[in-house]
C-alpha positions in Angstrom: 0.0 0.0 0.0 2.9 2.2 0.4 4.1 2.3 -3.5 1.5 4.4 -5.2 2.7 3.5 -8.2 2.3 -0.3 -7.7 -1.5 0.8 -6.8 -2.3 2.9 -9.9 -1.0 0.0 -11.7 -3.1 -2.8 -10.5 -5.7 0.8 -10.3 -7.0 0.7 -14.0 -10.3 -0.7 -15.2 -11.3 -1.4 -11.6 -15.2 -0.4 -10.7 -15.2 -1.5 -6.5 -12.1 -2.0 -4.3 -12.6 -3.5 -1.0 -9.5 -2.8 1.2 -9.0 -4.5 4.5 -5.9 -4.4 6.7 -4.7 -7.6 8.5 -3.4 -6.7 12.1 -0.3 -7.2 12.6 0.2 -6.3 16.5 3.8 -7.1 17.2 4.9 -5.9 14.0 2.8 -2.4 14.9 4.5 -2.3 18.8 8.0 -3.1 17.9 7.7 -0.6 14.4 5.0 2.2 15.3 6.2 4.5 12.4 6.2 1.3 10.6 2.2 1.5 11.2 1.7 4.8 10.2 3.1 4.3 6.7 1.2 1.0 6.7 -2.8 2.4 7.8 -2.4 6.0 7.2 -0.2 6.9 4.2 -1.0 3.1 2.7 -4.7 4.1 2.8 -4.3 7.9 1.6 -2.7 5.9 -1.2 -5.2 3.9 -2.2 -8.0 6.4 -1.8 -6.2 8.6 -4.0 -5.3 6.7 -6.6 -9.1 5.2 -6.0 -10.3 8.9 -6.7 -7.7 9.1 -10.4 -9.1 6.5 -11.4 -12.6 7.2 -11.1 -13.5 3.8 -8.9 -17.2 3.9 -8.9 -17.1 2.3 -4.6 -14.2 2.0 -1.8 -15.4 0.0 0.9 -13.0 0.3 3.9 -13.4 -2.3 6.6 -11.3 -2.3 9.7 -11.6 -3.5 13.6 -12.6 -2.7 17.2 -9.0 -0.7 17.0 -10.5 1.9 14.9 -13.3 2.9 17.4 -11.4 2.7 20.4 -7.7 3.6 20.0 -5.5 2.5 22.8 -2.3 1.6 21.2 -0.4 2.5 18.6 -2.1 0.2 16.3 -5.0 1.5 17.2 -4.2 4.7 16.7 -2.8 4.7 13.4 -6.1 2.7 12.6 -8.4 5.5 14.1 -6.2 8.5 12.6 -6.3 6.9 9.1 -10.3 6.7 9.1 -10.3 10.7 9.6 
């Protein structure tokens, strides 16, 4: 998610993307700014390169995380939904 070119690639002739995010926890506590490329600039990516390329739906599914954001992964979830 964090090569915008690789994305506008795999982008073209797409009408719905569905973009879900496996948690990673130990990766996220260990590599926090790791996390933030990952969920907040690996989303911005997709959603922008979503909006170039005119996809018609973007359906964003994430976790528990998101709502209440305790940790870091949590966090970076809840920032990237704003």
């Amino acid at each position: 998610m964090r090569d915008r070119r690789a994305i506008d690639t795999v982008m073209q002739g797409v009408d719905m993307i569905f973009m879900l995010r496996p948690e990673t926890g130990s990766f996220m506590r260990i590599f926090p700014n790791g996390s933030r490329q990952d969920n907040i600039m690996g989303c911005e990516n997709v959603l922008d390169s979503a909006i170039q390329h005119h996809v018609k739906k973007v359906i964003v599914l994430s976790t528990d995380k998101a709502v209440y954001p305790i940790n870091a992964m949590g966090m970076t979830r809840h920032s990237a939904k704003k």
